[in-house]
C-alpha positions as CSV (number, residue, x, y, z in Angstrom):
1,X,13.9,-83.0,-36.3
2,X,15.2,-80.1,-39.1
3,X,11.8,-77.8,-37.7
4,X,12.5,-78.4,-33.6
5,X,16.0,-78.0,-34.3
6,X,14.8,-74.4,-36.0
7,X,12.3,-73.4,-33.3
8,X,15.4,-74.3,-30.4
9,X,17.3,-71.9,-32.3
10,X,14.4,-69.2,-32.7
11,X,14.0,-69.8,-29.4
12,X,17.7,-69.3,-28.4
13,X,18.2,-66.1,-30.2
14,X,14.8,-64.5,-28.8
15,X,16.3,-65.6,-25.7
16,X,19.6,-63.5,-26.4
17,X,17.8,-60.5,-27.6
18,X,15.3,-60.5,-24.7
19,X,18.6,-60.2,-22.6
20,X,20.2,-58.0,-24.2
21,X,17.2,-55.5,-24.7
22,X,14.9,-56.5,-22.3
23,X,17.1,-56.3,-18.9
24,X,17.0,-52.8,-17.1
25,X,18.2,-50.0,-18.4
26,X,21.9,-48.6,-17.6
27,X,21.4,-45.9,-14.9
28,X,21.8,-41.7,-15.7
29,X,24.7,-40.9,-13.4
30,X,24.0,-37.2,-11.7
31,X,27.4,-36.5,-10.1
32,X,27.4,-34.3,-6.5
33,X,29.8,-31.9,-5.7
34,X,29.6,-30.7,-2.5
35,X,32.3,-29.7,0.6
36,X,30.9,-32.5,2.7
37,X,34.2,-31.8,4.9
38,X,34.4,-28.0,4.8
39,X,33.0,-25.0,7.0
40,X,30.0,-24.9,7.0
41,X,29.6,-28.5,5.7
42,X,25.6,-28.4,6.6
43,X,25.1,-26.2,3.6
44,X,26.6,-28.9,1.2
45,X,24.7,-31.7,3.4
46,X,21.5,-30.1,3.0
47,X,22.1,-29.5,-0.3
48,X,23.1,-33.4,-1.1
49,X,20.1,-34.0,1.1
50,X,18.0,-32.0,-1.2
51,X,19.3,-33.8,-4.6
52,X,18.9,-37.2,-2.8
53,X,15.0,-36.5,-2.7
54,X,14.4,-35.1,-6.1
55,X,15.9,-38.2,-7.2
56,X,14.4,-40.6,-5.1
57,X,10.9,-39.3,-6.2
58,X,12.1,-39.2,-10.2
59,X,12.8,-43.2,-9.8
60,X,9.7,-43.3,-8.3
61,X,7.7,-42.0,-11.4
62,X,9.9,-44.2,-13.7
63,X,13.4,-42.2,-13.9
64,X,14.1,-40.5,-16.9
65,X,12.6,-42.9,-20.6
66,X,12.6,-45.4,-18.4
67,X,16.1,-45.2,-16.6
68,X,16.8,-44.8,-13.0
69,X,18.4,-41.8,-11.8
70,X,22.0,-42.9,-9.4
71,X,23.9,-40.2,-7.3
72,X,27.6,-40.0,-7.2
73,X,28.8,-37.9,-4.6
74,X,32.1,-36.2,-4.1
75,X,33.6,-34.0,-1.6
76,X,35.0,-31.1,-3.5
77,X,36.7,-30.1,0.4
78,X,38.0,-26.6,0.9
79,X,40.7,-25.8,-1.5
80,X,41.4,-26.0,-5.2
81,X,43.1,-28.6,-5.8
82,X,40.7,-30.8,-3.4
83,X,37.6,-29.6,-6.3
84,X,39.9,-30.3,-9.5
85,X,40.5,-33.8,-8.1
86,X,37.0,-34.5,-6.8
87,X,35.9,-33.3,-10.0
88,X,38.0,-35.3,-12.2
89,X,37.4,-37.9,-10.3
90,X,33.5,-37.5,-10.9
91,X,33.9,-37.6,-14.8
92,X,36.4,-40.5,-14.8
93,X,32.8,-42.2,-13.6
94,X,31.4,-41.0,-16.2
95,X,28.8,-39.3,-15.2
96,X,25.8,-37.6,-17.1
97,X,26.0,-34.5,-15.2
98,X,27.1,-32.7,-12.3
99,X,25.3,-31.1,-8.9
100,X,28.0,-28.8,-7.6
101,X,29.8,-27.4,-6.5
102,X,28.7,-25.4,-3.2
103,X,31.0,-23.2,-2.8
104,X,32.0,-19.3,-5.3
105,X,35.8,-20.5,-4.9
106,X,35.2,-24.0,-5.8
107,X,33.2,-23.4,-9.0
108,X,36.2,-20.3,-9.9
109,X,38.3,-22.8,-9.0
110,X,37.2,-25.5,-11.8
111,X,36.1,-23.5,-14.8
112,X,39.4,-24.5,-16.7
113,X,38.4,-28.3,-15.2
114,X,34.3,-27.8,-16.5
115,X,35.4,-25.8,-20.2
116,X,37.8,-29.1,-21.0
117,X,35.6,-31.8,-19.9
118,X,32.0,-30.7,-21.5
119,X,29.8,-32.2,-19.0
120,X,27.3,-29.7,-17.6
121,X,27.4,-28.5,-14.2
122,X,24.6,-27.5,-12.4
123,X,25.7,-25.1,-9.5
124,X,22.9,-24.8,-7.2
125,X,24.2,-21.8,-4.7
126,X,27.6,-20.4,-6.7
127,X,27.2,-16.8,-6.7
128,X,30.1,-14.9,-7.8
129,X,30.3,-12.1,-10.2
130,X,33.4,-14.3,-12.0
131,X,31.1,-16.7,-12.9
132,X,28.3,-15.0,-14.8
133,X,28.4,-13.7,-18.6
134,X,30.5,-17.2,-19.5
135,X,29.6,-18.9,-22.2
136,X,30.2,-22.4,-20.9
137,X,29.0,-25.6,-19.3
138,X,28.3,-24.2,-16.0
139,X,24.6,-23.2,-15.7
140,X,24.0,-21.5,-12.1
141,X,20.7,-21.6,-10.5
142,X,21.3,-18.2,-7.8
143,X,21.9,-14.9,-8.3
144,X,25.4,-12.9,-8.1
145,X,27.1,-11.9,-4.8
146,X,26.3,-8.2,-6.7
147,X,22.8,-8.5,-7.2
148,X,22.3,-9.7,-3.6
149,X,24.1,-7.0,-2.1
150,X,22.3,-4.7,-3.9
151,X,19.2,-5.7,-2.9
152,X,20.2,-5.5,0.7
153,X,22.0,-2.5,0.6
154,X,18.8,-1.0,-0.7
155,X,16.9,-2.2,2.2
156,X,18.9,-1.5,5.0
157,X,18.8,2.2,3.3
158,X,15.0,2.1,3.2
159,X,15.2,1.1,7.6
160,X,17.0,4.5,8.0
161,X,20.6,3.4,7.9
162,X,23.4,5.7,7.0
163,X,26.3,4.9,9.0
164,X,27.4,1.4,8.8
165,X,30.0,-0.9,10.2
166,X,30.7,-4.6,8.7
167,X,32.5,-8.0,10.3
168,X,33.3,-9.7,7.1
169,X,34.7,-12.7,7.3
170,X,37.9,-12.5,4.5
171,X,38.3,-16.8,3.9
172,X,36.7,-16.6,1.0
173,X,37.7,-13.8,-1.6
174,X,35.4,-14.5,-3.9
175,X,32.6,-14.7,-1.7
176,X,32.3,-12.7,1.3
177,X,34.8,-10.5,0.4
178,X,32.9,-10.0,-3.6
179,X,29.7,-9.3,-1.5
180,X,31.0,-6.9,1.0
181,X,32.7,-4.9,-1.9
182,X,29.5,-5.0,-3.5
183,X,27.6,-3.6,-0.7
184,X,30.0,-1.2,-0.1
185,X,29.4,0.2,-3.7
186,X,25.7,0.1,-3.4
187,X,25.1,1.5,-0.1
188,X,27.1,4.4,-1.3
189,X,25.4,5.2,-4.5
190,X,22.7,5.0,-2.1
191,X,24.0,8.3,-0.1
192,X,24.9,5.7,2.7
193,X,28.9,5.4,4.5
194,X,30.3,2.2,5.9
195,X,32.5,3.8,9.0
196,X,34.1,0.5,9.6
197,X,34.9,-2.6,8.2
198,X,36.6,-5.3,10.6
199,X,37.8,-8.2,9.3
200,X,38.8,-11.8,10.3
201,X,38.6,-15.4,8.8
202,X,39.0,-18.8,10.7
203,X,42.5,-19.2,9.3
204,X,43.6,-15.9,11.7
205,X,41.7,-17.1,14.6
206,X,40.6,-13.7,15.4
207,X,38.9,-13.0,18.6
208,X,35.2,-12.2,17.4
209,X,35.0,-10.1,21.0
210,X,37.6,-7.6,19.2
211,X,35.9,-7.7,15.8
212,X,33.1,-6.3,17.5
213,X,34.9,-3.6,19.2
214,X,36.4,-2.6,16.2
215,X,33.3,-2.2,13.8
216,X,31.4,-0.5,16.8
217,X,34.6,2.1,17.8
218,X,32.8,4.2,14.8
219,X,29.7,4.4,16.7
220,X,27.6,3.3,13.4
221,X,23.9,3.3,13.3
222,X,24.0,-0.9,12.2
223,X,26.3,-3.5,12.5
224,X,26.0,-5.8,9.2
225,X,27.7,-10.0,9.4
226,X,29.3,-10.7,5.7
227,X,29.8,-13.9,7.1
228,X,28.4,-17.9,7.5
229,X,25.2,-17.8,10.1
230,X,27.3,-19.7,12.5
231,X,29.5,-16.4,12.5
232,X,27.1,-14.0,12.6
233,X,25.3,-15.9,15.4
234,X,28.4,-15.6,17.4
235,X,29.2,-12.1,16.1
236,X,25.3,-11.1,17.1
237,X,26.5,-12.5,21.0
238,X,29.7,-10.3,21.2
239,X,27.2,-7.4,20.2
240,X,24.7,-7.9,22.7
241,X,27.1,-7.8,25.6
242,X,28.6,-4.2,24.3
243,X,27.1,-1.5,26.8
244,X,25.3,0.0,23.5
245,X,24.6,-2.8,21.6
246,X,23.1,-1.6,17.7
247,X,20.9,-3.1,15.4
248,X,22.3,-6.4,13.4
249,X,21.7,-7.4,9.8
250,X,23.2,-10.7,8.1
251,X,23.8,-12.2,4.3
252,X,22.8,-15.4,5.3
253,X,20.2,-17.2,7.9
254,X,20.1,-21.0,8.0
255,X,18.2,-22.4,11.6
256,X,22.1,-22.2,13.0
257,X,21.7,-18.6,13.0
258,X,18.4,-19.1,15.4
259,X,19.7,-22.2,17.4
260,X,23.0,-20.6,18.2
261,X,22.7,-17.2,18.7
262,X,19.4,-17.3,20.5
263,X,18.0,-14.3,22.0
264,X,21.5,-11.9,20.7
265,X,20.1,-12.0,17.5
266,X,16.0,-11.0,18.1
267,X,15.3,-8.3,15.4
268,X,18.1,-9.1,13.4
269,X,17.2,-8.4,9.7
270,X,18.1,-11.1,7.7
271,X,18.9,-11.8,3.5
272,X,17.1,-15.2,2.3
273,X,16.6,-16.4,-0.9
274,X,13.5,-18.1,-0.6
275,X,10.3,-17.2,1.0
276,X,9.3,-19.2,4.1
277,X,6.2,-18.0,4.3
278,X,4.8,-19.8,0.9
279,X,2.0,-21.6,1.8
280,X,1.7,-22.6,-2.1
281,X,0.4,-26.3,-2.1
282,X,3.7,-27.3,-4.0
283,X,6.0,-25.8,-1.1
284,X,4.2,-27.0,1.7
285,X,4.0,-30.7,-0.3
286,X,8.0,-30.2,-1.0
287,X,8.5,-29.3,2.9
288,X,6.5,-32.5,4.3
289,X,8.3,-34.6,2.2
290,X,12.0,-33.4,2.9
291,X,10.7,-33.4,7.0
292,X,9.9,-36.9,6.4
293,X,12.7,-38.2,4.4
294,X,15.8,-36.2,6.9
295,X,13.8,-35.6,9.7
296,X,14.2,-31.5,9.4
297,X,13.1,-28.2,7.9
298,X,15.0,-27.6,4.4
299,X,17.3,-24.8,4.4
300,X,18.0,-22.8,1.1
301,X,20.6,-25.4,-0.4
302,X,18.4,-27.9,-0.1
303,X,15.5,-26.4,-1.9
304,X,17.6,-25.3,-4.5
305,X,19.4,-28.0,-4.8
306,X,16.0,-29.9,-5.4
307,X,15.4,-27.6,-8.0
308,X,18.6,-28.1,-9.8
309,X,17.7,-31.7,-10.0
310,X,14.1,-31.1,-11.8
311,X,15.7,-28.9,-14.4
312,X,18.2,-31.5,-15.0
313,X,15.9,-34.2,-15.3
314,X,13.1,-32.3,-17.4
315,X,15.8,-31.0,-19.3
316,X,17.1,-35.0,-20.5
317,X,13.6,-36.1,-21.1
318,X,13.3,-33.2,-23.7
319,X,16.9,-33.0,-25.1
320,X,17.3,-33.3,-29.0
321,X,19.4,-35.5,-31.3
322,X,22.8,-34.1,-31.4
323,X,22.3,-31.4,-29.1
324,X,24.5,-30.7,-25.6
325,X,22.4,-31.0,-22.4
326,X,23.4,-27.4,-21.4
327,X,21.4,-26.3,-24.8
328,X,18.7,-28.5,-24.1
329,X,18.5,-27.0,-19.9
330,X,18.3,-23.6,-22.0
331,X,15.8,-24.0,-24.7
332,X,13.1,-25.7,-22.5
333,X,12.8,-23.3,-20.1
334,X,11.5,-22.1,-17.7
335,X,11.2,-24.9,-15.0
336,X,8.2,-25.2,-12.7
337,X,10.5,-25.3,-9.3
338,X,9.9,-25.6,-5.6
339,X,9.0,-21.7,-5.5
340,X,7.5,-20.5,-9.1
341,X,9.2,-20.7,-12.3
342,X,12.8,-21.0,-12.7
343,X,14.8,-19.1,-16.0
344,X,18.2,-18.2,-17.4
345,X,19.8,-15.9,-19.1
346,X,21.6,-17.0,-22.1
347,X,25.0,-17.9,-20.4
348,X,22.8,-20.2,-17.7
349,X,22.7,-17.7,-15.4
350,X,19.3,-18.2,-12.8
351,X,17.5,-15.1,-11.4
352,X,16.0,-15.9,-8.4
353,X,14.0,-13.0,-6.0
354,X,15.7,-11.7,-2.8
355,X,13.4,-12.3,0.4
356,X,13.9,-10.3,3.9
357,X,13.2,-11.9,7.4
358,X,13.6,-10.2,10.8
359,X,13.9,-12.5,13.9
360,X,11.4,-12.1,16.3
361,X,10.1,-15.0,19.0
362,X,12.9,-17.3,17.8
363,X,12.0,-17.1,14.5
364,X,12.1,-15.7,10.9
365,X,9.3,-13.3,10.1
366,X,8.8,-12.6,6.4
367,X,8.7,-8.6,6.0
């Protein structure tokens, strides 16, 4: 009796144990941050679309030691009080870390929100010159609103422009506006004049037709869009209908730019920041896999976003005893993303190379 009594009890407690430590593992909570309600919201769908599968293929190969990988997703909307909440909101659920947010003004917006918290924040696509040289929690996988202008600005100097006008879209100041003061400061150290600069922003709901007429009145040699691709698709129409149309350029050139401008925007040179002509197995792989899970071509945000996800991840298999995940994203670098290797500076601040397109047949041509 005194020995079955023993083994029930042996029995019992291996029985407690096993559920306590044999169950499954608590999941790894990877907040999202993204203006799911906001102009353009396909940017920060594409982008949740993007983390979604990086994730889904981690808890595939076993999660991270073992645990699953969950998304949280919040929409950080369109103004700043709309991101503090969403992301207060997001580490009252204790979350692991953050994928966010997809907008410059959001991610200025939350700094004093990311410095008290301590939870790192992966920004996928925030560019703006506020947010680099900080030593915080915000580790940013794009470059700056500067270095992209630059780039352009050097290119469209290279084609043979001197004289240019700009549509800039003035909603957001530390975006658009950021980059078309940028370009304005490179094109000029480049020997280059901008003749005319009309603005608008959806808040005014300024005829496009007269922010045409404006930028052209200075009879420039280029007509460059600081604006979303919906804009510059639209912008790109208003042109073609001038009795001397000029040549188009644009800072950004998701499919929208192509399915709503059609034909107004053939030859339009274009600013990307990835290269859609890699034919690299692990591209093409990354490609049939996002066309198979969403049924479309990824744009930018989603790639990127993707990427922000494998950093993460590799980062918390490898982190150390003691040490903050941010550290651990910086010392076990670089990452092995979509498109080559992906590094930062010591304030988390991701280089990334600056690709050119021109639209010819419906399409974006590599240069």
């Amino acid at each position: 009796m005194g020995g079955g009594t023993i083994c029930h009890r042996l029995a019992a407690l291996l029985t407690a144990l096993c559920v306590a430590g044999c169950g499954p593992k608590p999941a790894i909570r990877v907040g999202f941050l993204g203006g799911l309600t906001s102009r353009p919201v396909s940017f920060s769908e594409e982008g949740r679309n993007g983390a979604m599968l990086a994730i889904e293929q981690r808890n595939q190969a076993g999660g991270v030691g073992g645990r699953p990988l969950e998304l949280v997703v919040q929409d950080h909307g369109s103004s700043a009080e709309q991101a503090t909440q969403a992301f207060q909101a997001l580490v009252g659920t204790r979350v692991d870390a953050v994928i966010g947010p997809y907008s410059s003004e959001a991610a200025v917006a939350l700094l004093p929100a990311i410095d008290a918290a301590h939870v790192l924040v992966l920004s996928p696509v925030a560019t703006s010159v506020a947010l680099a040289g900080r030593d915080d929690d915000l580790v940013r996988l794009s470059r700056t609103t500067r270095e992209n202008a630059q780039a352009l600005a050097t290119m469209l100097h290279l084609r043979g422009h001197r004289r240019l006008a700009l549509a800039t879209d003035t909603g957001s100041r530390s975006y658009y506006v950021a980059w078309r003061d940028d370009f304005r400061t490179a094109f000029t150290a480049l020997g280059g004049r901008v003749v005319a600069d009309a603005e608008f922003s959806p808040a005014s709901h300024a005829s496009l037709d007269d922010v045409v007429r404006t930028a052209l009145a200075a009879a420039p040699d280029g007509l460059l869009a600081v604006s979303s691709s919906v804009d510059a698709a639209l912008i790109a129409q208003q042109v073609a209908k001038q009795p001397r149309p000029v040549p188009m350029a644009a800072i950004a050139a998701s499919e929208a730019l192509l399915e709503l401008g059609g034909g107004a925007v053939e030859g339009m040179l274009v600013a990307q920041a990835y290269d859609r002509a890699d034919s690299s197995p692990r591209f093409r792989s990354f490609v049939d896999a996002y066309q198979a899970r969403f049924g479309r071509q990824p744009s930018y945000s989603a790639i990127v976003s993707y990427d922000a996800v494998l950093v993460l991840t590799q980062a918390m298999a490898q982190v150390g005893r003691g040490e903050s995940l941010r550290d651990a994203v910086l010392r076990h670098q670089p990452y092995q993303g979509v498109q080559g290797a992906i590094r930062f500076d010591g304030f988390g601040d991701g280089t990334r190379p600056a690709f050119f397109s021109v639209v010819r047949n419906g399409r974006f041509e590599p240069l």
